[in-house]
N, C-alpha and C positions, 0 to 999 in steps of 0.2 A: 934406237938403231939408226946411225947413220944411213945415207945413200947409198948402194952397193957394196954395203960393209956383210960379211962372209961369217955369218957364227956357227958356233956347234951346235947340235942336237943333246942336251941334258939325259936325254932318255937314252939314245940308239949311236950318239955320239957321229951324226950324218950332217956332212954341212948339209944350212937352209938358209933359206933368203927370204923366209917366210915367215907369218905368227908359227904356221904348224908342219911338223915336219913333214916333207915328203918321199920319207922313207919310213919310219914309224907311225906317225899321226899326232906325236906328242903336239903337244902347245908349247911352244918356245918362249915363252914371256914366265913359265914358269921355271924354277929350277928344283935340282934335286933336295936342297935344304927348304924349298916350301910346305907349310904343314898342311897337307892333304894325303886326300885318301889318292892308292896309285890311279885308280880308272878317271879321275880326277882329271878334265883337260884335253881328255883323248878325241882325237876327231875321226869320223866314223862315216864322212858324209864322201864324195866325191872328192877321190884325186889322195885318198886316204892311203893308196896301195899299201891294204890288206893280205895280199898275196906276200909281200916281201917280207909282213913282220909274222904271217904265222909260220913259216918254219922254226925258226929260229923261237918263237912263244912256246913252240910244241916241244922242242928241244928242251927245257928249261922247265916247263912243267911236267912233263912224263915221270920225274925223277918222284916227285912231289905226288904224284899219282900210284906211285909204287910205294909209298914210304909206310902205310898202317900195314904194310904185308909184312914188315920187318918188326911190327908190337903185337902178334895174333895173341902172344901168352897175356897178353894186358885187356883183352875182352872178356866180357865175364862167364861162367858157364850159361846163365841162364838166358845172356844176348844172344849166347851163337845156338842156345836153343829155337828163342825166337826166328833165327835168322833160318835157321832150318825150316824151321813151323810155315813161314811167310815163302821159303822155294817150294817146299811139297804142295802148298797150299794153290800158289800159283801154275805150278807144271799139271796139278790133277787132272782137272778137266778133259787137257788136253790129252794124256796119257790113257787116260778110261776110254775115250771115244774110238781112242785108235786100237786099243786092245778087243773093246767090243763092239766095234762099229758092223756087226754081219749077227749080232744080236740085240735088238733092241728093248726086250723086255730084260736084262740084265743090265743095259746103259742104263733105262730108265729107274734101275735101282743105283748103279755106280751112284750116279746125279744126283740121287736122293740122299744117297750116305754122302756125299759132297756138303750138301747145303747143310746139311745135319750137321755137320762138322761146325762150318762156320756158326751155324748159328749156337754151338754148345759154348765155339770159344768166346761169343760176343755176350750168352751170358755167364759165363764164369769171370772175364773181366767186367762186364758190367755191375753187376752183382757182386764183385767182390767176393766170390764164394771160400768159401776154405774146408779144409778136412776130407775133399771129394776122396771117395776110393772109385777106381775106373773099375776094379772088376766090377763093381756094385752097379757103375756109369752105364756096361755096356747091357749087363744083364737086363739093366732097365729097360734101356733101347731096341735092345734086340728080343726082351721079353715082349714088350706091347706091338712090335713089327709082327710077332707074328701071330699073335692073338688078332690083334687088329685086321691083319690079312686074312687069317683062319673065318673071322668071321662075318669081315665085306666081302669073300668069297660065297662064302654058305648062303647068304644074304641077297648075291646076284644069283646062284644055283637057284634055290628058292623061288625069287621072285617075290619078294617082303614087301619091295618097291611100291607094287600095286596094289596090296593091303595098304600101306599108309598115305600112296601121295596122297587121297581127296580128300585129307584131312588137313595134311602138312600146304598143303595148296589151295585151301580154298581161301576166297576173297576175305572171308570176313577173321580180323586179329584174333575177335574173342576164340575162333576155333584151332588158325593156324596156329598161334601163340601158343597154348597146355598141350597143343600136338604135335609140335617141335619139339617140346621138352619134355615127356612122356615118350614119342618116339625115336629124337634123334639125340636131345642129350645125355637124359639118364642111362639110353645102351651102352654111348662111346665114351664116356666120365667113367663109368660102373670099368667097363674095358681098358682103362687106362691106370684108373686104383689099385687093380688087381696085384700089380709085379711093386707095386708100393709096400700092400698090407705083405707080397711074400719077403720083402724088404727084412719091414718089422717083427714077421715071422721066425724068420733065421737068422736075423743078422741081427737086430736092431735098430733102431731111428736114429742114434745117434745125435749130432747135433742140426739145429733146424736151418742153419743156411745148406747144408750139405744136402739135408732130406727135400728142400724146395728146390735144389738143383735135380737132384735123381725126378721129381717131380716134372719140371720141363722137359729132360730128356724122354718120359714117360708119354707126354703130348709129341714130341717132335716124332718119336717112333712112329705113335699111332698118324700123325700125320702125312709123312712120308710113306706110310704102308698104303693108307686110304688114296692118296694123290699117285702112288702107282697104279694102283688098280685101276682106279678113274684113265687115266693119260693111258694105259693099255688096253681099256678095254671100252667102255661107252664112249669117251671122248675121242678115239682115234676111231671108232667107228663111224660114229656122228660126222668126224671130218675125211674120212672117206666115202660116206653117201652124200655130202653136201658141197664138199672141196673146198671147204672155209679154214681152210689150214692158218687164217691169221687168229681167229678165232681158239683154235687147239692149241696155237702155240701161249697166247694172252692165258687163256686158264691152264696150262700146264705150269705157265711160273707162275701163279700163285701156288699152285698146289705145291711148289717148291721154296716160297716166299713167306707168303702173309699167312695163310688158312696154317701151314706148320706152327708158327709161330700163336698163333691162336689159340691153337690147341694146346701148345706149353701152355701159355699165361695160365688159361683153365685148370691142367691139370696139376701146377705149379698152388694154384690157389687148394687143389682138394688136398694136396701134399703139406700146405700150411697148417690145414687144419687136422689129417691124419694124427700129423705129429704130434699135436696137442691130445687129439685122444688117445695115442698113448704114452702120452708125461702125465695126463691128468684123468686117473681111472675114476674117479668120482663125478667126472663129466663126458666119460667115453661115450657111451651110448649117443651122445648129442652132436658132441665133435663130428663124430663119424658120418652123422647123416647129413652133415650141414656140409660134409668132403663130400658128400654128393649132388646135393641138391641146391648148394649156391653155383659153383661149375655148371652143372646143368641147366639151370632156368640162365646164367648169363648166354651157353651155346645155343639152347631154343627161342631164345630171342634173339638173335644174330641172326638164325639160320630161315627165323619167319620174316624178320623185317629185310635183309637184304636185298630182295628183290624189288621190293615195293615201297619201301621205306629206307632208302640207302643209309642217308643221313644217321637215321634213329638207331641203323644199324651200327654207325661205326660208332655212337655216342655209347652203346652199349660196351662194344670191345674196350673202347677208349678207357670208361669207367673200370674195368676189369682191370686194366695194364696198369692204371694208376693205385688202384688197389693192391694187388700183387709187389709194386715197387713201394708202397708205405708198409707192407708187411716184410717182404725183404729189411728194408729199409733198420727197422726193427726187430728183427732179429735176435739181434746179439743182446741187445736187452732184455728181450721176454728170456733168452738162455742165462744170462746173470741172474733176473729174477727167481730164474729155478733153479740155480746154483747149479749149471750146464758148462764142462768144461770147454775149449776153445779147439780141446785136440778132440775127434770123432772118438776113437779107440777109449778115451778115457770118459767119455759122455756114452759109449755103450755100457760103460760098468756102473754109470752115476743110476741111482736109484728115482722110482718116479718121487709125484712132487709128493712131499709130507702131507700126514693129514693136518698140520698146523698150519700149512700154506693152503692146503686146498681148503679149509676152513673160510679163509682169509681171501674175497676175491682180488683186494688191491693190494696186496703187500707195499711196501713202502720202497719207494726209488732210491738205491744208496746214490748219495754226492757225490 
């Protein structure tokens, strides 16, 4: 560029006398046939006047902002279900608290059935689940809500409490340990199998990713029930004689969070093995008890080492979660092994397993 030589603006078409324009920002040493990307050049920095090119940016892109409203028919059913799922999901919270912000033991249910939610949709895609039926989903959840409640009420009426703390609380593992799981897992496992076995009862088990899904929802009930009660009643007392309202609120999300979540994995794992005792009536008796009493020795040791033992505690949960996800995990294989079909409806009619198969405890892996 010559001395006081006058050029165009390639971008904005503004004389400059500059490398970059000072009316757009472009870099004038490039032109429109250069191969870059457009934001390529642009200068951003002082003396840029920004002001003058976003009208006219805004003009030019609004069009372009409007434009997927003109292909709604080219999204798919199941996007714009998502896309529903994702605004209900996001508006609730706030919707619940407004409707019953002058009743708080009904919020702290709204809340409850909130995280429930989330956590059924985190594992139905995590897991991969298929064949759910929701009447079955809610019977579950809403069977163990209130069993579970019916009986952390009676429990607090009573006063149970102070029959078990000096066992569940005393210093030494060898005690707290078979006292936690005698008193606190075998009740709430036993409590959460229940609306499982009325499952298989009447309806059927079906196929076993389905039955380990009804199975979590089975823990999140009883979860969510126990974590209301608590957050309404000993905990918000606790934090109105004490005024440690940071405290009330730290355990009320878990009672919303992790401990829900806990309780699936558990009750997730007695619903693995339910299933099996009843595919395989020649090992029922066994299956059955082992839905109780693995779930419960992994909750009574969570519930003794926590305090004292954090660490050991969460190695215990940990060990659970990874368990429950190699048994998910395997699934659909133990259901091919039993010649289990893929559709639930059609694995309600499929018969248990032969006595050729139960004969046989490794059957052979087809290729």
């Amino acid at each position: 560029m010559t001395a006081g030589a006058v050029t165009t603006c390639w971008s904005c078409g503004a004389p400059v006398a500059g490398r970059y324009c000072g009316n757009c920002g472009a870099d004038t040493s490039l032109s429109p046939s250069t191969p870059t990307h457009w934001q390529d050049g642009i200068y951003v920095g002082r003396g840029a006047a920004l002001y003058r090119r976003a009208p006219s940016e805004i003009r030019t892109l609004l069009p372009l902002l409007f434009q997927p409203f003109r292909h709604l028919d080219a999204i798919p059913r199941d996007r714009w279900r998502n896309i529903i799922i994702v605004a209900l999901m996001g508006i609730a919270p706030l919707a619940l608290l407004v409707v019953l912000q002058r009743n708080e033991y009904y919020a702290f249910w709204a809340i409850g059935y909130y995280f429930s939610t989330l956590w059924a949709i985190f594992f139905g895609a995590a897991f991969q689940t298929t064949g759910v039926r929701w009447r079955k989903a809610v019977f579950v959840y809403v069977g163990t809500s209130l069993i579970g409640m019916a009986l952390l009420t009676a429990a607090l009426i009573l006063n149970l409490e102070v029959l078990r703390d000096p066992f569940i609380a005393a210093k030494s593992l060898a005690i707290s340990i078979p006292s936690s799981i005698v008193f606190i897992g075998f009740p709430e496992e036993i409590t959460k199998a229940l609306v499982l076995f009325g499952i298989w009862r009447w309806w059927g088990v079906g196929t076993l990713r389905a039955f380990i899904f009804y199975g979590l929802l089975s823990g999140l009930g009883f979860g969510i029930a126990e974590g209301v009660g608590y957050q309404s009643g000993p905990y918000l007392a606790a934090a109105t004689k004490t005024h440690d309202y940071g405290g009330y609120y730290l355990e009320s999300m878990l009672r919303l969070t992790s401990l829900p979540f806990f309780h699936a994995v558990w009750a997730g794992t007695g619903a693995f093995l339910i299933w099996f005792g009843a595919r395989v009536p020649s090992a029922r008796a066994g299956f059955i008890t082992l839905a109780i009493v693995i779930p419960a020795t992994y909750h009574g040791l969570y519930d003794a080492l926590t305090d004292s033992h954090v660490v050991l505690s969460l190695i215990v949960v940990g060990i659970s979660i990874v368990m429950l996800g190699i048994y998910v995990a395997s699934a659909r294989l133990f259901e091919s092994w039993l010649g289990i079909p893929d559709d639930e409806d059609a694995a309600l009619a499929a018969p248990t397993v032969p006595a050729a198969v139960r004969a046989d405890p490794s059957p052979t892996v087809p290729h």
